[in-house]
LOLUMKE-415395 format. One record per residue: residue number from 1; x, y, z of N, C-alpha, C in turn; chain. Coordinates in pm, 1 decimal, decimal comma. Example, Ala and Ser with C-alpha at 12.3 -4.5 7.8 and 13.67 -1.06 7.14 Angstrom:
<sites>
<site><k>1</k><n_X>1319,0</n_X><n_Y>-569,0</n_Y><n_Z>780,0</n_Z><ca_X>1230,0</ca_X><ca_Y>-450,0</ca_Y><ca_Z>780,0</ca_Z><c_X>1320,0</c_X><c_Y>-330,0</c_Y><c_Z>780,0</c_Z><c>A</c></site>
<site><k>2</k><n_X>1285,0</n_X><n_Y>-225,0</n_Y><n_Z>708,0</n_Z><ca_X>1367,0</ca_X><ca_Y>-106,0</ca_Y><ca_Z>714,0</ca_Z><c_X>1290,0</c_X><c_Y>3,0</c_Y><c_Z>787,0</c_Z><c>A</c></site>
</sites>
This chain:
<sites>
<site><k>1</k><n_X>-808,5</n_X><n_Y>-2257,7</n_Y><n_Z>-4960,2</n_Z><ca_X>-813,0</ca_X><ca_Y>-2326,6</ca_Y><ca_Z>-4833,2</ca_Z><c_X>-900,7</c_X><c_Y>-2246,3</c_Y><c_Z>-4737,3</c_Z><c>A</c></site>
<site><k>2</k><n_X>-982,1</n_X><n_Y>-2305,6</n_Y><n_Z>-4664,7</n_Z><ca_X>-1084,2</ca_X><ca_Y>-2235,3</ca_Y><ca_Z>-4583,3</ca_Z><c_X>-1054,4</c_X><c_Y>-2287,3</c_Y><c_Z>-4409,4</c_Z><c>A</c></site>
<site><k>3</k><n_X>-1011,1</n_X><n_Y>-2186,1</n_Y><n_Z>-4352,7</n_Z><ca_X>-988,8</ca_X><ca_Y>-2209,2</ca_Y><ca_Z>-4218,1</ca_Z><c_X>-1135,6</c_X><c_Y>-2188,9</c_Y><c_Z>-4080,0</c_Z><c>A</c></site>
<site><k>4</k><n_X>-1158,2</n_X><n_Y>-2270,8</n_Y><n_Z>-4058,6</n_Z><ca_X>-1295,1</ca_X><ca_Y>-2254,5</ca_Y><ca_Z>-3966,4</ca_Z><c_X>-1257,4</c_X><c_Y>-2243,5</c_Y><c_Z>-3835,6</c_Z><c>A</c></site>
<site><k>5</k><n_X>-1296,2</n_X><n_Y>-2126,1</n_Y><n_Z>-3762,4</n_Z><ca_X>-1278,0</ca_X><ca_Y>-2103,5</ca_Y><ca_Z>-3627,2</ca_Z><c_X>-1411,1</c_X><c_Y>-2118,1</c_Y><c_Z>-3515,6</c_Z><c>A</c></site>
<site><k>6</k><n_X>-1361,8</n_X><n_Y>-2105,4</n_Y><n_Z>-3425,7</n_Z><ca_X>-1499,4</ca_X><ca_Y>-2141,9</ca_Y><ca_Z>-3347,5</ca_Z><c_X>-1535,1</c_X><c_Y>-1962,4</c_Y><c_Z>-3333,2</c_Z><c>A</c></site>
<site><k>7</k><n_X>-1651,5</n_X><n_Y>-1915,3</n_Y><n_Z>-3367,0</n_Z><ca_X>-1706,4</ca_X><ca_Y>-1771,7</ca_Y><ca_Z>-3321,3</ca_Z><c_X>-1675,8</c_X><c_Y>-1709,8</c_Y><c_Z>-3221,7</c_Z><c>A</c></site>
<site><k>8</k><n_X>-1710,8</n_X><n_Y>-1829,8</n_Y><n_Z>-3122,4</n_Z><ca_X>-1752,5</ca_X><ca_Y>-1758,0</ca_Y><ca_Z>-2989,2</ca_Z><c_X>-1621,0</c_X><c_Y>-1736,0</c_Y><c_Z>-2910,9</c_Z><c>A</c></site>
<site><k>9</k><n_X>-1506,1</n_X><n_Y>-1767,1</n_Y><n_Z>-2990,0</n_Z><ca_X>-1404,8</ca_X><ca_Y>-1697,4</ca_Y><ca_Z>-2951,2</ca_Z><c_X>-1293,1</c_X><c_Y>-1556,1</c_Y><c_Z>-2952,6</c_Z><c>A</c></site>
<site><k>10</k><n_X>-1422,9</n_X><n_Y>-1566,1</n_Y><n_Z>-3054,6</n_Z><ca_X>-1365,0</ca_X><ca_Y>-1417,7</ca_Y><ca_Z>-3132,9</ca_Z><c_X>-1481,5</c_X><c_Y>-1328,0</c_Y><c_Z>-3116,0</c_Z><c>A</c></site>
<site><k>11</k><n_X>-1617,5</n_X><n_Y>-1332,4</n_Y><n_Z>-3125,7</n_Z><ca_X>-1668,0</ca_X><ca_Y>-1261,1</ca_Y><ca_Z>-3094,5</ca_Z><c_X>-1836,3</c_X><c_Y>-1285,1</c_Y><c_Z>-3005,0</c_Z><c>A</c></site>
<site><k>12</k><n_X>-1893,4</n_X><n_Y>-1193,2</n_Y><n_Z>-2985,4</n_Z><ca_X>-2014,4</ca_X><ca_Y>-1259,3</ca_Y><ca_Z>-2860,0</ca_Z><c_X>-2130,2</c_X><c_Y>-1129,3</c_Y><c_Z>-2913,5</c_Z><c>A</c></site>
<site><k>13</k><n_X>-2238,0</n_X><n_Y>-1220,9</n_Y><n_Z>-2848,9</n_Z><ca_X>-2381,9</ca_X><ca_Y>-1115,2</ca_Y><ca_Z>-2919,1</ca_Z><c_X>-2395,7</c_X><c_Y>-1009,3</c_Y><c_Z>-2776,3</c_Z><c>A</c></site>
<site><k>14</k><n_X>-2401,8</n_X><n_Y>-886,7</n_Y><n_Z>-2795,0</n_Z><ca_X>-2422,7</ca_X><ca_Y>-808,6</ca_Y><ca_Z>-2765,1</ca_Z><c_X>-2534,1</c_X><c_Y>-684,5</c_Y><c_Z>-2743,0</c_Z><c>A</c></site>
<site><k>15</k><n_X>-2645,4</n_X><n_Y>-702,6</n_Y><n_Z>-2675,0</n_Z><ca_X>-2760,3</ca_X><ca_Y>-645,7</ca_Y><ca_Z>-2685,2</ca_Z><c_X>-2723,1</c_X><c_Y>-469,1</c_Y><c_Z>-2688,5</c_Z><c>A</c></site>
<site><k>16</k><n_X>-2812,1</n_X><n_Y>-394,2</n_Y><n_Z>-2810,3</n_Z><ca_X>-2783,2</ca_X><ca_Y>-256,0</ca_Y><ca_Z>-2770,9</ca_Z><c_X>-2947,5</c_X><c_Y>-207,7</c_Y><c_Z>-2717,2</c_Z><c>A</c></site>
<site><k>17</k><n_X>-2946,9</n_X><n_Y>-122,0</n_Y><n_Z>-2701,5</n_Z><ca_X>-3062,6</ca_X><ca_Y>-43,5</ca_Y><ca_Z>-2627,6</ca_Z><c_X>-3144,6</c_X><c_Y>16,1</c_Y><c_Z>-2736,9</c_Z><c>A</c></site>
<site><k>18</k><n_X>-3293,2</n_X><n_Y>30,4</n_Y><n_Z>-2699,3</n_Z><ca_X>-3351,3</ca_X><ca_Y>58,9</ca_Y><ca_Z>-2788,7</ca_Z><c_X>-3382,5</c_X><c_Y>194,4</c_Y><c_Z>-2756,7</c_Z><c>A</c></site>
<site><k>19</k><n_X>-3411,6</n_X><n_Y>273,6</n_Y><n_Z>-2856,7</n_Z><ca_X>-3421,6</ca_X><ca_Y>461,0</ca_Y><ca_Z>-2862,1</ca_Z><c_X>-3583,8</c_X><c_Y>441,4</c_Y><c_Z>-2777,6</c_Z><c>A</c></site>
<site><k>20</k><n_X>-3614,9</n_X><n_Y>543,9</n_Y><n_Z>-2642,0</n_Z><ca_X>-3766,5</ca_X><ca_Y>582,1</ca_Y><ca_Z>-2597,7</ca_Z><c_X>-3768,2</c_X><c_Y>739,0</c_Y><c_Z>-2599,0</c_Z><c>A</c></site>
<site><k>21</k><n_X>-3888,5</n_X><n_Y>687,7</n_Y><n_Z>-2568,6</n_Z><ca_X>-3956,3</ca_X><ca_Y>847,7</ca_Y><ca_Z>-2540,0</ca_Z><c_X>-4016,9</c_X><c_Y>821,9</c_Y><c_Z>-2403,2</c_Z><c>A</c></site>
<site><k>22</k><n_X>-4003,8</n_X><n_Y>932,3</n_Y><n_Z>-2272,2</n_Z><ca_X>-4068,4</ca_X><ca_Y>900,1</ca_Y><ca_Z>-2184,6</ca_Z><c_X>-4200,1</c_X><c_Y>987,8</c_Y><c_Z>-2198,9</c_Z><c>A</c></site>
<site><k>23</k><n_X>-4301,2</n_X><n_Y>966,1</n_Y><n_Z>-2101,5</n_Z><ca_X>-4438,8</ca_X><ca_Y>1053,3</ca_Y><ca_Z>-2178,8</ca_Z><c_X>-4448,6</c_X><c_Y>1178,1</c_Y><c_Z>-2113,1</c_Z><c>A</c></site>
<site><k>24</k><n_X>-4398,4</n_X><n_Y>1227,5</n_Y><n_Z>-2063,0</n_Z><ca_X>-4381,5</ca_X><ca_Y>1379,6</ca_Y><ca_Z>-2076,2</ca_Z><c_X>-4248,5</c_X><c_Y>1433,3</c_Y><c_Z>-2135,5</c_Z><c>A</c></site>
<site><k>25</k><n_X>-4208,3</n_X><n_Y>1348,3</n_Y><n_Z>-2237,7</n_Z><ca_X>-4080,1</ca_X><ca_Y>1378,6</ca_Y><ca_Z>-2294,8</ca_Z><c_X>-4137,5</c_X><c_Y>1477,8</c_Y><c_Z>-2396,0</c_Z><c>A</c></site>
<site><k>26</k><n_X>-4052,8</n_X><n_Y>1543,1</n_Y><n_Z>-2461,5</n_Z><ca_X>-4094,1</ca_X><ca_Y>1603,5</ca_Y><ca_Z>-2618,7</ca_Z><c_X>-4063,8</c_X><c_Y>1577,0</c_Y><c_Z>-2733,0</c_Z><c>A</c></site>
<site><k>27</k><n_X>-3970,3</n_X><n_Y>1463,4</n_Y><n_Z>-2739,6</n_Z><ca_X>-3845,4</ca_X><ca_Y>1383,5</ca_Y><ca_Z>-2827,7</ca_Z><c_X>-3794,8</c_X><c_Y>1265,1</c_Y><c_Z>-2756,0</c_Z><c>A</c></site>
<site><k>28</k><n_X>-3809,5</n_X><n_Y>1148,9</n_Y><n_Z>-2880,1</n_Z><ca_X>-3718,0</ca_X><ca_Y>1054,1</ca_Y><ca_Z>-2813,3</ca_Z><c_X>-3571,8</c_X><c_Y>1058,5</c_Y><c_Z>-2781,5</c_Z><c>A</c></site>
<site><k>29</k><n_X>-3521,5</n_X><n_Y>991,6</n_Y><n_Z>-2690,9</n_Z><ca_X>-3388,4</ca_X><ca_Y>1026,4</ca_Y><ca_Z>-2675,4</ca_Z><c_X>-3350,7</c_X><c_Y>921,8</c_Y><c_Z>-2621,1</c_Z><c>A</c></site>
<site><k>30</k><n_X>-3184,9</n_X><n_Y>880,1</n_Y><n_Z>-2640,3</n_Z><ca_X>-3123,9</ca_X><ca_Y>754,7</ca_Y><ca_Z>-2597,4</ca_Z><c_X>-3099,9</c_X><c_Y>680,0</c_Y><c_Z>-2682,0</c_Z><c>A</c></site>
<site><k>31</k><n_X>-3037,5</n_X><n_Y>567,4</n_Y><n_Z>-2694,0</n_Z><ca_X>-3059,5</ca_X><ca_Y>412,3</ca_Y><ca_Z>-2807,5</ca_Z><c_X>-3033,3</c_X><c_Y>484,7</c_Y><c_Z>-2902,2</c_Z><c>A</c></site>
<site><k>32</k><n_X>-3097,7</n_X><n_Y>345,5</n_Y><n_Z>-2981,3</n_Z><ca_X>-3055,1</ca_X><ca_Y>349,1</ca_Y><ca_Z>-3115,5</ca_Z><c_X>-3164,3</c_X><c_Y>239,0</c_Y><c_Z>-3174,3</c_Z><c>A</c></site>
<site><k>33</k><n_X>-3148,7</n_X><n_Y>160,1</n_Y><n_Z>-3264,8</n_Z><ca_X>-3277,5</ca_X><ca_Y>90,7</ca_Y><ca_Z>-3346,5</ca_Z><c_X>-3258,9</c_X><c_Y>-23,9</c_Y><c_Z>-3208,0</c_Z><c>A</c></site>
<site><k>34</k><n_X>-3200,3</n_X><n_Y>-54,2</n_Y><n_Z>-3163,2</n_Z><ca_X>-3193,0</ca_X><ca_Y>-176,7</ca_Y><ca_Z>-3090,8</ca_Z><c_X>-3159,5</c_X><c_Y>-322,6</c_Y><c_Z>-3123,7</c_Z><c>A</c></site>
<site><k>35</k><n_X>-3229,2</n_X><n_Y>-402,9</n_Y><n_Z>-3049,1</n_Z><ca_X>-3150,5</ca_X><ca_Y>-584,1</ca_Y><ca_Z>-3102,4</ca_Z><c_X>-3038,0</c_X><c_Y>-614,7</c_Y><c_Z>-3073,4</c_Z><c>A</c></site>
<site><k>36</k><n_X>-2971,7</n_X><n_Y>-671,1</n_Y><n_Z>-3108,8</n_Z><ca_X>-2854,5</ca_X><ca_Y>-768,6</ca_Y><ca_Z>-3090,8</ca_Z><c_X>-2755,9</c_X><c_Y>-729,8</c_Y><c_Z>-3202,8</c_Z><c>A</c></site>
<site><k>37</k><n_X>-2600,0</n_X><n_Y>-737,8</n_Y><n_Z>-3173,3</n_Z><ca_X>-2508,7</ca_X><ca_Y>-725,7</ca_Y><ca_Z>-3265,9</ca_Z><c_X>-2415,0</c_X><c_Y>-820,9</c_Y><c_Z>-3230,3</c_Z><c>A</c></site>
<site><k>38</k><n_X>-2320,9</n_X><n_Y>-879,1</n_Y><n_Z>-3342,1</n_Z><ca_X>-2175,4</ca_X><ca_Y>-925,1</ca_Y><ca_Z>-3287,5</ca_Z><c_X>-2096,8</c_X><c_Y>-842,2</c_Y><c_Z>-3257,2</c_Z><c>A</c></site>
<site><k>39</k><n_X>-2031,2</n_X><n_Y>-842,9</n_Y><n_Z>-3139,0</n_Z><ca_X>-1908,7</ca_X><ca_Y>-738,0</ca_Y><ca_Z>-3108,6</ca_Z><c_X>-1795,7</c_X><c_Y>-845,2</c_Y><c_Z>-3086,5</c_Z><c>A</c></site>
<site><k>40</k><n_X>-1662,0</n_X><n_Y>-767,0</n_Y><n_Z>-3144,5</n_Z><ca_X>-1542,6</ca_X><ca_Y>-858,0</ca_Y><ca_Z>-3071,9</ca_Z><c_X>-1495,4</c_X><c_Y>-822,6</c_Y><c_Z>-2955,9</c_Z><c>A</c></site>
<site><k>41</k><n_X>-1452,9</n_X><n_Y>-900,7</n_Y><n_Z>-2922,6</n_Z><ca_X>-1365,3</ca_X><ca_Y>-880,1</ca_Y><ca_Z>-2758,3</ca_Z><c_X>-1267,6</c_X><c_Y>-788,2</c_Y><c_Z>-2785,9</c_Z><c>A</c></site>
<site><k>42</k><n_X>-1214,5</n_X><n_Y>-715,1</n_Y><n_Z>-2686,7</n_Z><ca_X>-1116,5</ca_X><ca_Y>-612,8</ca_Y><ca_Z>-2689,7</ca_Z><c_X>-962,9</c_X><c_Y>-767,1</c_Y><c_Z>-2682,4</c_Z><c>A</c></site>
<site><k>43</k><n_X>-916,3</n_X><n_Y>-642,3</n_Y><n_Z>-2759,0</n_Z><ca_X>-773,1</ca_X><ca_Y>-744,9</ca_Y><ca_Z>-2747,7</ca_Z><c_X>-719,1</c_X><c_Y>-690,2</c_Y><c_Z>-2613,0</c_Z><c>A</c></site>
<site><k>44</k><n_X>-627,4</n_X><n_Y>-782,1</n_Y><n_Z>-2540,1</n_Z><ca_X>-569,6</ca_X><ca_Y>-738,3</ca_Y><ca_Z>-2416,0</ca_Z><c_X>-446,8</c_X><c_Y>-596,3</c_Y><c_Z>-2435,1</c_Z><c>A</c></site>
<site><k>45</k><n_X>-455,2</n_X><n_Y>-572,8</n_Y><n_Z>-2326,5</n_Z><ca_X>-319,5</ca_X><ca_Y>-450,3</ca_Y><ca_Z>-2325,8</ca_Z><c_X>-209,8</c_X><c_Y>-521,3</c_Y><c_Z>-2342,2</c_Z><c>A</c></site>
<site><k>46</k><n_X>-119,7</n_X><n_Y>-458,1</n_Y><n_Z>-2366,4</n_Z><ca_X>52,6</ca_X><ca_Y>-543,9</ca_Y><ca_Z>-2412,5</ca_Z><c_X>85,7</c_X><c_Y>-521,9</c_Y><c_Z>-2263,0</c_Z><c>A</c></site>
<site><k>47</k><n_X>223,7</n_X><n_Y>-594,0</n_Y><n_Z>-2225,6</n_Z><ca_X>242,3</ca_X><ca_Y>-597,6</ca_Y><ca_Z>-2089,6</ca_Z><c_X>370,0</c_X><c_Y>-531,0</c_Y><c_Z>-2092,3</c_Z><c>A</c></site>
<site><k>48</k><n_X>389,0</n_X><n_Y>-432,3</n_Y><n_Z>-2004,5</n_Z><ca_X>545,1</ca_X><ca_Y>-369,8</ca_Y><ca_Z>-2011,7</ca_Z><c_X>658,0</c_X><c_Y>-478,1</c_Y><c_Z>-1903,6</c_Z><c>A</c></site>
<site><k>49</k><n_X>734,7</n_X><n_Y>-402,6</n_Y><n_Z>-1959,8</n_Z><ca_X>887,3</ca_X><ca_Y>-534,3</ca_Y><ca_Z>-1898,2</ca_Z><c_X>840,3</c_X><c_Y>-508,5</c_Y><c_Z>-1759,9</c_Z><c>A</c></site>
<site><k>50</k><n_X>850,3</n_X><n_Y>-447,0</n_Y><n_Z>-1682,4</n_Z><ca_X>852,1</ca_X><ca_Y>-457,3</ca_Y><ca_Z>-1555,6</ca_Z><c_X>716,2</c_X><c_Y>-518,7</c_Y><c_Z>-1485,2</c_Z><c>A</c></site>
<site><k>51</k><n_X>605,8</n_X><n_Y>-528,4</n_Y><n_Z>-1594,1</n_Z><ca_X>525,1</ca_X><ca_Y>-630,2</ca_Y><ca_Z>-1547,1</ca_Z><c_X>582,6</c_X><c_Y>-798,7</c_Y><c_Z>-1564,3</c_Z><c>A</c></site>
<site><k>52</k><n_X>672,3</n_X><n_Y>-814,9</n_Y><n_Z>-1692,7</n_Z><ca_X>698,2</ca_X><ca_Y>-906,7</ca_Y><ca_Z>-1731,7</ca_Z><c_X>786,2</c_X><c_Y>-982,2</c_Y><c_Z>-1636,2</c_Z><c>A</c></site>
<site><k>53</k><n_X>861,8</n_X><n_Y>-898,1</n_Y><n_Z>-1586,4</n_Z><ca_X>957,0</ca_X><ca_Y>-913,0</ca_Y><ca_Z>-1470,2</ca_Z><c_X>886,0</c_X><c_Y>-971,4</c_Y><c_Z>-1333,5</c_Z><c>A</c></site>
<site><k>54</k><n_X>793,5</n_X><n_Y>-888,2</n_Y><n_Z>-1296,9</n_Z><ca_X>723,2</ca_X><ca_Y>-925,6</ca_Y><ca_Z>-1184,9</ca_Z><c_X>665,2</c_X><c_Y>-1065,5</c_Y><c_Z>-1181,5</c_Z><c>A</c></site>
<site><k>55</k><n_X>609,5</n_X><n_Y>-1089,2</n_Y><n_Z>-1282,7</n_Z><ca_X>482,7</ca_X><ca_Y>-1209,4</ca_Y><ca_Z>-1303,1</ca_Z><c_X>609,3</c_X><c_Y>-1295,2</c_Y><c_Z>-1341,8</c_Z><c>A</c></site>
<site><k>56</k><n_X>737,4</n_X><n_Y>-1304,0</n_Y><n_Z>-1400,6</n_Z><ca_X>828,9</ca_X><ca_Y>-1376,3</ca_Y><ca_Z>-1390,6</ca_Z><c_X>930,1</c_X><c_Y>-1457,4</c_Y><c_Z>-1294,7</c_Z><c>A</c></site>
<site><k>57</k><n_X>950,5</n_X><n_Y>-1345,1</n_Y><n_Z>-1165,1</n_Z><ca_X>963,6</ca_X><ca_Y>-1360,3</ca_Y><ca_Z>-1014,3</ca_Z><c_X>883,2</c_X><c_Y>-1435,9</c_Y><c_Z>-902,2</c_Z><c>A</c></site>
<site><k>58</k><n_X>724,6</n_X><n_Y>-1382,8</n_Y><n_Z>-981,4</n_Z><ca_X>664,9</ca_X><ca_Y>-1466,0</ca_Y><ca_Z>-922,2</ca_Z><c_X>634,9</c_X><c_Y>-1592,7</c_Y><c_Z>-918,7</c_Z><c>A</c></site>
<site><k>59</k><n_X>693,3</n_X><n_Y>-1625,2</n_Y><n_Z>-1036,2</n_Z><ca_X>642,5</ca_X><ca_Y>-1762,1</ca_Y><ca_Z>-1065,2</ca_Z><c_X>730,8</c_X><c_Y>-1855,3</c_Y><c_Z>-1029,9</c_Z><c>A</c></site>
<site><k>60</k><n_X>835,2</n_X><n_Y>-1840,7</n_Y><n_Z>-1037,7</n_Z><ca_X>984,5</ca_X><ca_Y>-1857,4</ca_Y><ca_Z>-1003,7</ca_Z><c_X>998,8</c_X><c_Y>-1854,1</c_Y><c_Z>-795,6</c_Z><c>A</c></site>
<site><k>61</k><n_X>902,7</n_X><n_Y>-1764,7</n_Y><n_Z>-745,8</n_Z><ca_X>909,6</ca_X><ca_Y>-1759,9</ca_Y><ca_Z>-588,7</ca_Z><c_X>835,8</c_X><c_Y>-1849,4</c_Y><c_Z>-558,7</c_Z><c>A</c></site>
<site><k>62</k><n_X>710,3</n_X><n_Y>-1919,2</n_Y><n_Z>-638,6</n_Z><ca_X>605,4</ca_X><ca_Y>-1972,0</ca_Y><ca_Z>-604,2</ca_Z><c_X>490,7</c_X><c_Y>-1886,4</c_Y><c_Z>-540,3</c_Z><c>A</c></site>
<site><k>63</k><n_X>486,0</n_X><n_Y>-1736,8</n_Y><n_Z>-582,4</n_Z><ca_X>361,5</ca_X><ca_Y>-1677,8</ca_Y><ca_Z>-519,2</ca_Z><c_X>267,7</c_X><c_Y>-1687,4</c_Y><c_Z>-635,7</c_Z><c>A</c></site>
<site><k>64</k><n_X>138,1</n_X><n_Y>-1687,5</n_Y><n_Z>-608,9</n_Z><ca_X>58,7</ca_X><ca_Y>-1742,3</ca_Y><ca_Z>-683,0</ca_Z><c_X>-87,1</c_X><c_Y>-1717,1</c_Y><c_Z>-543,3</c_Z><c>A</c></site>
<site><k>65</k><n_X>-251,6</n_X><n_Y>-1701,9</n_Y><n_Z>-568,9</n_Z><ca_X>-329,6</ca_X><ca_Y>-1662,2</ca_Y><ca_Z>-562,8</ca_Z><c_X>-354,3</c_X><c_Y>-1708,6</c_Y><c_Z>-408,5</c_Z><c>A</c></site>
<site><k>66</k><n_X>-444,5</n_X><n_Y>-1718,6</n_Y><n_Z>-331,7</n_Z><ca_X>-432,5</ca_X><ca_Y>-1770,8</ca_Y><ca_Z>-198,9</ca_Z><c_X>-339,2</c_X><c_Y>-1827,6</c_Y><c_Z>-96,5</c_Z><c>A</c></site>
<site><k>67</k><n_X>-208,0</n_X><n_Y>-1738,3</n_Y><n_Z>-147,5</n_Z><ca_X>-119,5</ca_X><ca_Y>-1800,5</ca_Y><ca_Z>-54,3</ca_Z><c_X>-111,6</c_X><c_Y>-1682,2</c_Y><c_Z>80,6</c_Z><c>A</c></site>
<site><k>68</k><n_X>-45,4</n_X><n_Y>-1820,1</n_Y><n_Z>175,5</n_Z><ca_X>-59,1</ca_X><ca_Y>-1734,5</ca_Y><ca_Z>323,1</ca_Z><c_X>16,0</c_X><c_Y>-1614,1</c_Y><c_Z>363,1</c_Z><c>A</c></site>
<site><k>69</k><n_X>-37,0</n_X><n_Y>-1560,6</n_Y><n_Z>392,6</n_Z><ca_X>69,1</ca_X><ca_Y>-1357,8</ca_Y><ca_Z>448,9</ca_Z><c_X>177,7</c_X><c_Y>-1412,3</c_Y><c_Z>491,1</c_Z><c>A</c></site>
<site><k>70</k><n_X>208,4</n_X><n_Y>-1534,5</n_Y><n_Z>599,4</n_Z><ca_X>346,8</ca_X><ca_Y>-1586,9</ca_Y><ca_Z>628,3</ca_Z><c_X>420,7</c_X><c_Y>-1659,6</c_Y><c_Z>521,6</c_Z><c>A</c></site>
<site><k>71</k><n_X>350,0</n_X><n_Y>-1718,1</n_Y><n_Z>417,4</n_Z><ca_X>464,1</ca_X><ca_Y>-1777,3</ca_Y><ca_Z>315,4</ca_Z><c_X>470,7</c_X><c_Y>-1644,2</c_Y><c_Z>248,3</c_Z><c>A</c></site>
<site><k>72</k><n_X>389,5</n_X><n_Y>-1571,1</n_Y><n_Z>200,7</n_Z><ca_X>376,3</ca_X><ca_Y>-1463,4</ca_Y><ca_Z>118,3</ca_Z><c_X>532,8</c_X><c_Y>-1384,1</c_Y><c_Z>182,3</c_Z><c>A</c></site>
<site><k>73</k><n_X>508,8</n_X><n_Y>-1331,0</n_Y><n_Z>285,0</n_Z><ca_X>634,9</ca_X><ca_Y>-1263,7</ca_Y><ca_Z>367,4</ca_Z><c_X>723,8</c_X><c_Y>-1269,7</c_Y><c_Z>338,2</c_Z><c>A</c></site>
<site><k>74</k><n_X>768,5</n_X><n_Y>-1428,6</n_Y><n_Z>361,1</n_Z><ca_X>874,8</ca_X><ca_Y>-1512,8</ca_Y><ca_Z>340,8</ca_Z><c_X>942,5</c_X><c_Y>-1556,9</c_Y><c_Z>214,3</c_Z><c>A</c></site>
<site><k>75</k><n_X>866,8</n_X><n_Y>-1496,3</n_Y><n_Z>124,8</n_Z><ca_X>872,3</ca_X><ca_Y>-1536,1</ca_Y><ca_Z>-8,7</ca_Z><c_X>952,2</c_X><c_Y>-1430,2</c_Y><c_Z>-67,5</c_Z><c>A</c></site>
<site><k>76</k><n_X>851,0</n_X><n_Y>-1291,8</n_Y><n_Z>12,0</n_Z><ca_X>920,2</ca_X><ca_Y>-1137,7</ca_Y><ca_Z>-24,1</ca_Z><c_X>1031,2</c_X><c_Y>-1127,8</c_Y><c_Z>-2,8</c_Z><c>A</c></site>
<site><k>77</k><n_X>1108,9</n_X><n_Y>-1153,1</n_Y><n_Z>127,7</n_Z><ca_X>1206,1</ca_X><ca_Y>-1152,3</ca_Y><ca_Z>205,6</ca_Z><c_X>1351,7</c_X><c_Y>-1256,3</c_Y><c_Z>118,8</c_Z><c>A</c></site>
<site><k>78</k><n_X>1286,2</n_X><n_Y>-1374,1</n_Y><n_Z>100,1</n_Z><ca_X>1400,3</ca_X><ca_Y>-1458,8</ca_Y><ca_Z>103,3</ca_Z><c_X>1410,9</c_X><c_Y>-1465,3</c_Y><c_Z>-50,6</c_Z><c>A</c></site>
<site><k>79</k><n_X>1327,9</n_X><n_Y>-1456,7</n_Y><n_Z>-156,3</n_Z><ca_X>1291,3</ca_X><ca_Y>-1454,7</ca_Y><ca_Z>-266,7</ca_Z><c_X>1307,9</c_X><c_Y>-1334,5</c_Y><c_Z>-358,8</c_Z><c>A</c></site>
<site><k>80</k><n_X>1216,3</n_X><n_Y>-1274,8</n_Y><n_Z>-355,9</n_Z><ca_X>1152,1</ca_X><ca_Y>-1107,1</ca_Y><ca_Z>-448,2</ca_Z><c_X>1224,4</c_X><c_Y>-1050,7</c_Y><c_Z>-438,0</c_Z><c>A</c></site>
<site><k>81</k><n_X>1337,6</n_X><n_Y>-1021,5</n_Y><n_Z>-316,9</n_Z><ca_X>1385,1</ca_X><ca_Y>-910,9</ca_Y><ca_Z>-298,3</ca_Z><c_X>1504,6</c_X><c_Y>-930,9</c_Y><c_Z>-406,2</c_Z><c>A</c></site>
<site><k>82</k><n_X>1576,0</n_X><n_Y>-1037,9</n_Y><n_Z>-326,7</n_Z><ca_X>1690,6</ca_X><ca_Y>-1035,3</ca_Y><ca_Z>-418,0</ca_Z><c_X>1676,1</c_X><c_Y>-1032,6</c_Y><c_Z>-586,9</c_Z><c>A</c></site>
<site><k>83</k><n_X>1610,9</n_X><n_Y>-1147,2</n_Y><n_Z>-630,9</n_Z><ca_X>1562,0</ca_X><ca_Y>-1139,9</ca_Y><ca_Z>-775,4</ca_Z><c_X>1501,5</c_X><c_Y>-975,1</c_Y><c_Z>-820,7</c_Z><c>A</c></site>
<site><k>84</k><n_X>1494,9</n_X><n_Y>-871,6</n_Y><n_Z>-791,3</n_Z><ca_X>1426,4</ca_X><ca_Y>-770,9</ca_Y><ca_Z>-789,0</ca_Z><c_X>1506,3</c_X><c_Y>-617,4</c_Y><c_Z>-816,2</c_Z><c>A</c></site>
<site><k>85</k><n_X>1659,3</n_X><n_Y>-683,5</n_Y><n_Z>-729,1</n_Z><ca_X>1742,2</ca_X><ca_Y>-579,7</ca_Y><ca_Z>-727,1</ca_Z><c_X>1864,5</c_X><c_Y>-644,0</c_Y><c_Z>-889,5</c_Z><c>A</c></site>
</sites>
């Protein structure tokens, strides 16, 4: 059985640098042969509980990205805190 994935989710072309010489150099230095490679994406960091906790509270308070310093406040106050202790 042959499972087909899409690439570009797993990995992306990646330009490396090519080895110079500057002209009053005495040796090239830097790089490497150069061109293009596939690299994979870094896998994410694992999340510790007390992040898990947080981003769990939050979601649950309704804080979430552009919200206002007064709901934000109010959220801390009437919300976060208690869930927190």
């Amino acid at each position: 059985m042959v499972v087909i994935m899409n690439i570009s989710d797993v990995y992306y072309s990646k330009k490396r640098p090519k080895a110079y010489k500057a002209s009053d150099a005495a040796y090239v230095v830097g790089g490497n042969k150069g061109g293009r490679v596939f690299a994979a994406y870094p896998r994410p960091y694992p999340i510790t509980s007390q992040q898990k906790k947080v981003r769990d509270v939050a979601a649950k308070c309704g804080i979430k990205k552009g919200i206002s310093k007064s709901a934000l406040q109010k959220a801390m106050v009437d919300c976060v805190k208690p869930a927190m202790q």
